[in-house]
C-alpha positions in Angstrom: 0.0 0.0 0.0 2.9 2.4 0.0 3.4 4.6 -2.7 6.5 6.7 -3.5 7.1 10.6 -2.7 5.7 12.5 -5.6 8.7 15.6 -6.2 7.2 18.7 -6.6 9.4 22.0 -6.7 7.6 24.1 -4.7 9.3 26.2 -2.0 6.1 27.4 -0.7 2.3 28.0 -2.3 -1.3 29.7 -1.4 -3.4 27.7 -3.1 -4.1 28.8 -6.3 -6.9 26.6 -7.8 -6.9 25.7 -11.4 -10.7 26.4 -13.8 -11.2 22.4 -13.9 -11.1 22.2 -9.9 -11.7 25.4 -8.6 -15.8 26.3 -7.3 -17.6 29.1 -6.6 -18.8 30.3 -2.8 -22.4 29.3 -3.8 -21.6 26.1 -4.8 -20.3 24.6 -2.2 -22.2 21.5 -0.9 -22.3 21.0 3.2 -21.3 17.1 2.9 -18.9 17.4 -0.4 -16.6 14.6 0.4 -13.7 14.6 -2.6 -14.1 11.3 -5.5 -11.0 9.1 -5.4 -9.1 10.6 -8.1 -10.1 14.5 -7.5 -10.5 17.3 -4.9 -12.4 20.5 -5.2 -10.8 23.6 -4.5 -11.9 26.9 -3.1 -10.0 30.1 -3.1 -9.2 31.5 0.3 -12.1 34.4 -0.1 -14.8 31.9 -1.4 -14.1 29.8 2.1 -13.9 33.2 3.8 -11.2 33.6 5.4 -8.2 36.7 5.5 -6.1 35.9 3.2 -3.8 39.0 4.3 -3.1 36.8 7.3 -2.4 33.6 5.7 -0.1 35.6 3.4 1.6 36.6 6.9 1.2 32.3 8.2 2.7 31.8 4.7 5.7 34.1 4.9 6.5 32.7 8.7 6.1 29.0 7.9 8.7 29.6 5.0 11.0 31.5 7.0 11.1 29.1 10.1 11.7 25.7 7.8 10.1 23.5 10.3 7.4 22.4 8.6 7.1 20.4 5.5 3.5 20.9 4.5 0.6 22.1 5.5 -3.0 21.5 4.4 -6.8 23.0 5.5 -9.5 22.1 4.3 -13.2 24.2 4.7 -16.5 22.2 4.2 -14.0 19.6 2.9 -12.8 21.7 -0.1 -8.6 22.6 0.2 -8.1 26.4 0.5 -4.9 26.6 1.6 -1.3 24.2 1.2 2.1 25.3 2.3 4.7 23.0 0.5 8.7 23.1 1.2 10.4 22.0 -1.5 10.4 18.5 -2.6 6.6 18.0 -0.5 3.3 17.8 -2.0 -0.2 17.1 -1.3 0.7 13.6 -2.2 3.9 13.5 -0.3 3.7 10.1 2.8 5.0 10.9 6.1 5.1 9.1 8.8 2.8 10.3 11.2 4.0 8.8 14.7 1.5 8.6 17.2 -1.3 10.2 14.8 -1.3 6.1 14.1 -3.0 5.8 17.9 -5.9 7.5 16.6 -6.5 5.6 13.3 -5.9 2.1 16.0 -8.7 4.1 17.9 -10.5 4.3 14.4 -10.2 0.8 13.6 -11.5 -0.5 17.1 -14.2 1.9 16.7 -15.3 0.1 13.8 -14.7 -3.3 15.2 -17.2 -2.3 18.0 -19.4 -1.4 15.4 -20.1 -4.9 13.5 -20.1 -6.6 16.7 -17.0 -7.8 16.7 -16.2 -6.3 20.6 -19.1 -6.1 22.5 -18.3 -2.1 24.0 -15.9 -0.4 25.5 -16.6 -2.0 28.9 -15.8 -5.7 28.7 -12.8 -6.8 30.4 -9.4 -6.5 28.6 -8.4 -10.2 30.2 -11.7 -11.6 28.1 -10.3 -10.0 25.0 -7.0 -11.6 25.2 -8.5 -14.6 26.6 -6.1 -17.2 24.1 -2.7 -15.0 25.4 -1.1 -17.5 27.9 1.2 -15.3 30.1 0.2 -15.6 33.5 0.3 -12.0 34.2 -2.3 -11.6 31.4 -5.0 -12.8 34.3 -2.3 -11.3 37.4 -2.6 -7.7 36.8 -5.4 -7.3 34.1 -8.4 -7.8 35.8 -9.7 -4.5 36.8 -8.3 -3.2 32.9 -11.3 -2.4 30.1 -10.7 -1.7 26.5 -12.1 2.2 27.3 -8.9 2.3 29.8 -6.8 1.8 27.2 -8.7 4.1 24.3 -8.4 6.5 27.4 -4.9 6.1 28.2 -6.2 5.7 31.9 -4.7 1.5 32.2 -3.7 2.6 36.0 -0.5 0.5 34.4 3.5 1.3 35.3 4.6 2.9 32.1 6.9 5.9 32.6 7.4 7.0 29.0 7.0 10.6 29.6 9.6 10.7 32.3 11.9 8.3 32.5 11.9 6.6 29.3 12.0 10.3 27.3 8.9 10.1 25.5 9.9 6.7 24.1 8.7 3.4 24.1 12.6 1.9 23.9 12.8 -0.6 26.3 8.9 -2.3 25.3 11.1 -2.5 21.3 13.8 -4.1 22.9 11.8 -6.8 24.9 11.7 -8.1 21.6 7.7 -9.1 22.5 5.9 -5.9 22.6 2.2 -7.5 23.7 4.3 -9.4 26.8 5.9 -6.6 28.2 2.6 -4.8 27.9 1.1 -7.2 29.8 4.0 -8.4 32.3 3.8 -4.3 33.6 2.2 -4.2 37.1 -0.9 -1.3 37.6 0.2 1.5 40.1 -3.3 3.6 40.1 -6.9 2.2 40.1 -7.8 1.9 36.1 -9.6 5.0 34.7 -8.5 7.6 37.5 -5.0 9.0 36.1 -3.8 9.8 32.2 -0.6 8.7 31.8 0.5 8.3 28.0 1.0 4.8 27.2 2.4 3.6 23.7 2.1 -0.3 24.9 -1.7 0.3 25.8 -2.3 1.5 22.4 -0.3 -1.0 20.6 -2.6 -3.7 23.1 -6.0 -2.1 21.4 -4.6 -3.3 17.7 -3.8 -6.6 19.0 -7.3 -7.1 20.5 -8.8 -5.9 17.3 -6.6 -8.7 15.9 -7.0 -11.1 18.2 -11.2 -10.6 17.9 -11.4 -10.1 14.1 -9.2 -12.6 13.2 -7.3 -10.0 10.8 -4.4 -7.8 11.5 -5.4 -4.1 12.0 -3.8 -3.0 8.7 -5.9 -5.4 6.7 -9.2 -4.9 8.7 -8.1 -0.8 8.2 -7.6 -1.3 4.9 -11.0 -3.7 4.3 -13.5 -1.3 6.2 -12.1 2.1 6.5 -9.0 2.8 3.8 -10.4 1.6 0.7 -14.0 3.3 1.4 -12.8 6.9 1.8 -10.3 6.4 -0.9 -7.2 6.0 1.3 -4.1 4.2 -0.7 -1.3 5.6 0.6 -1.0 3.6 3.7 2.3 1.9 4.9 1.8 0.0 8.4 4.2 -2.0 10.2 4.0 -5.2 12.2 6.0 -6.0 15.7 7.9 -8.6 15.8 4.7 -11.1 16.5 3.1 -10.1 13.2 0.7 -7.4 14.9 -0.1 -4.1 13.3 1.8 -1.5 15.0 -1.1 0.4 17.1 1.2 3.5 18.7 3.3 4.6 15.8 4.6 4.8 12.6 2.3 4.2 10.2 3.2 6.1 6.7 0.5 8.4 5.0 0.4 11.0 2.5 -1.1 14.5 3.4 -4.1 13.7 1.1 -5.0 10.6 3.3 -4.1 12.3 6.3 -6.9 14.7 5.1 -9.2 12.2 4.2 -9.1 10.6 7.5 -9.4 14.0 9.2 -12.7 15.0 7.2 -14.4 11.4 8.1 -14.3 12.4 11.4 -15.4 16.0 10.6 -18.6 14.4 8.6 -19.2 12.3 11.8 -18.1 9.2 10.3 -19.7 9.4 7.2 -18.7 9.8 3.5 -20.5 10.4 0.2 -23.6 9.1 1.8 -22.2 5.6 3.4 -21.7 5.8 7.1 -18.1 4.0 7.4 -17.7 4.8 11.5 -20.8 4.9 13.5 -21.2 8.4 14.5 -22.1 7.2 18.2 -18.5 5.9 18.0 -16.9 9.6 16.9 -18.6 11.3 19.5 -17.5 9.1 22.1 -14.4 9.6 21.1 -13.8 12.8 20.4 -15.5 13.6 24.1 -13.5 14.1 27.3 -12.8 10.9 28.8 -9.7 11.6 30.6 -7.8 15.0 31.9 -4.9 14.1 29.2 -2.0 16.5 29.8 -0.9 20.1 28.6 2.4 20.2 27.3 4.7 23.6 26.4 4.0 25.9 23.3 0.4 25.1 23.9 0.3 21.1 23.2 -1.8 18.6 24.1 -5.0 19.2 26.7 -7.7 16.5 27.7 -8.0 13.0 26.3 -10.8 11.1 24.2 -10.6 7.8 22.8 -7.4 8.3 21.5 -8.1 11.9 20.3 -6.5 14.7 22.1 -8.8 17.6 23.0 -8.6 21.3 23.4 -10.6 24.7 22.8 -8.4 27.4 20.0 -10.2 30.3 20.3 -13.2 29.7 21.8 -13.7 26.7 19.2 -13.8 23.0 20.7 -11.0 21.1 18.6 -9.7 17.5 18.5 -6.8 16.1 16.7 -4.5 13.4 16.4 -0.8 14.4 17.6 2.6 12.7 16.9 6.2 13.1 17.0 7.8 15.9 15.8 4.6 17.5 15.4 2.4 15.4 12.7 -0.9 16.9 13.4 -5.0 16.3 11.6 -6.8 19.0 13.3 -10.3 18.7 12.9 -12.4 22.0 14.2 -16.2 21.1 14.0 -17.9 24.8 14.4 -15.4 26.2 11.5 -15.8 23.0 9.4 -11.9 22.8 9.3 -9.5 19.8 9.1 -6.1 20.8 8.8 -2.6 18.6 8.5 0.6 19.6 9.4 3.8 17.5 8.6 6.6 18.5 9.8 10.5 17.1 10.7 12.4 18.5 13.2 13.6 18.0 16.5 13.1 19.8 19.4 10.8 22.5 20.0 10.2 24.3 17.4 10.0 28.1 16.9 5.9 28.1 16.4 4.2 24.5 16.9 1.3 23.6 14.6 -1.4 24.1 17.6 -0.1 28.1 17.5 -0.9 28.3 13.8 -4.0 27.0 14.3 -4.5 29.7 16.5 -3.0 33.1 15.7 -3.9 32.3 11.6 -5.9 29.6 11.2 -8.9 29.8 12.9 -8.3 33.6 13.4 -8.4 34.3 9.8 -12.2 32.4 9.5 -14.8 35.7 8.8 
């Protein structure tokens, strides 16, 4: 499913729509969702927004070569796309721990044909065929919306001592037994505490219950539906689709996914995620954590949430700053790809801010 990097020479760009592509303000349709080989445009003023102050977003984003590309989408028409040389809208990145929201996705839909009763049963009765005696030891007061909440109660210092890394659960060279061999230290759904191993658990109970490998169940029920083909997805060392990181996607998928979630889980008409499932998710369900240059905020199922301006938001967040914003009262989605180190000058979640959503009229 992975496709190459398509080379465009572009050092940056506003987008400037071409006659075939390009629509008018009062044609826009309130559940357009793009075909698989096309994508309406609007120009910034049709989607009504200050272009005087994405001219200024556009000038800084060039200036502080952080980010690769950047694309927003209005009503589910692109208005805008920032490109650095050699990106594109069809350019795959690897999104990190954006991949922890598509697992959320993907158990989401599992839930919905009945696969997984809810979010509620045991996590010990969905990995009743694991054998390690700690499975049973320390599971027992564990659901699946613990994990989807990041609130296991289990001992997994990765945002302290482990340097927001998962390095020592790679090197077990098992990833689901050291997930389950780590003993709880809180009651279960009391504290947030990020956990890479709990998400990477949720895509082996989706296996475990479908019978198929995330990817494939991904790419079966949700990919291939919304026109997704850009998708890259490893496997641990046990054959299980990687359900905390690394999954490559292009910025056009990215935005794909993104709008789904925006159109409450449907698309052209087909409902491909049960919109009970998207609110649910995209609803507190845990404190989550704030983080500097105005990061993260409270926790869904697998959704980070926040308010920008007075406007409820969630997104998907990964390393280096991979974001899909998705910003329901503007009818915005918006991905940034990005890939640095460190913290940058202006994260994505400032853009979003101080241009973004303050350029909407």
């Amino acid at each position: 499913m992975k496709i190459s990097l398509v080379i465009i020479a572009l050092a940056l760009t506003i987008s400037c729509c071409n006659s075939k592509t390009e629509i008018t303000a009062n044609k826009v349709r309130p559940d357009y969702c793009p075909s698989n080989n096309s994508w309406e445009k609007l120009t910034l003023q049709n989607a009504g927004f200050d272009k005087n102050l994405f001219e200024i977003m556009d000038k800084r984003l060039s200036e502080e070569k952080q980010i690769n590309a950047v694309a927003i989408l209005r009503n589910g028409y692109r208005v805008y796309e920032f490109y650095r040389t050699g990106y594109s809208f069809e350019s795959v990145f690897n999104i990190f721990s954006c991949t922890k929201t598509v697992t959320g996705a993907v158990a989401g839909i599992a839930i919905d044909q009945g696969y997984i009763d809810n979010v509620n049963v045991p996590v010990k009765d969905l990995i009743k065929d694991y054998t390690k005696e700690s499975a049973g030891k320390y599971k027992g007061g564990i659901n699946l919306s613990h994990l989807l909440s990041m609130t296991s109660g289990l001992d997994w210092p990765e945002s302290t001592k482990w340097n927001h890394f998962f390095r020592p659960m790679i090197d077990s060279g098992n990833w689901i037994e050291f997930v389950l061999g780590r003993k709880t230290e809180s009651k279960p759904g009391t504290v947030f505490n990020y956990n890479s191993g709990t998400s990477h658990l949720v895509s082996y109970i989706v296996q475990n219950c479908t019978g198929q490998k995330s990817a494939l169940f991904a790419d079966k029920y949700l990919f291939s539906r919304i026109g997704i083909r850009s998708v890259n997805w490893p496997d641990d060392p046990q054959g299980v689709s990687n359900g905390a990181a690394w999954i490559e996607m292009s910025v056009s998928d990215a935005a794909r996914f993104g709008l789904l979630y925006l159109r409450d889980g449907r698309w052209n008409g087909e409902q491909i995620i049960s919109r009970e499932w998207v609110r649910e998710s995209t609803r507190k369900q845990s404190d989550g954590a704030v983080y500097p240059n105005g990061r993260g905020g409270s926790y869904g199922y697998l959704w980070w949430l926040n308010e920008y301006n007075g406007y409820p938001v969630f997104f998907a967040w990964g390393a280096r700053e991979q974001y899909i914003f998705v910003v329901p009262d503007l009818q915005l989605v918006a991905v940034f790809s990005s890939a640095f180190n460190g913290t940058p000058a202006m994260t994505p979640p400032e853009y979003m801010r101080e241009y973004v959503i303050a350029g909407c009229k």
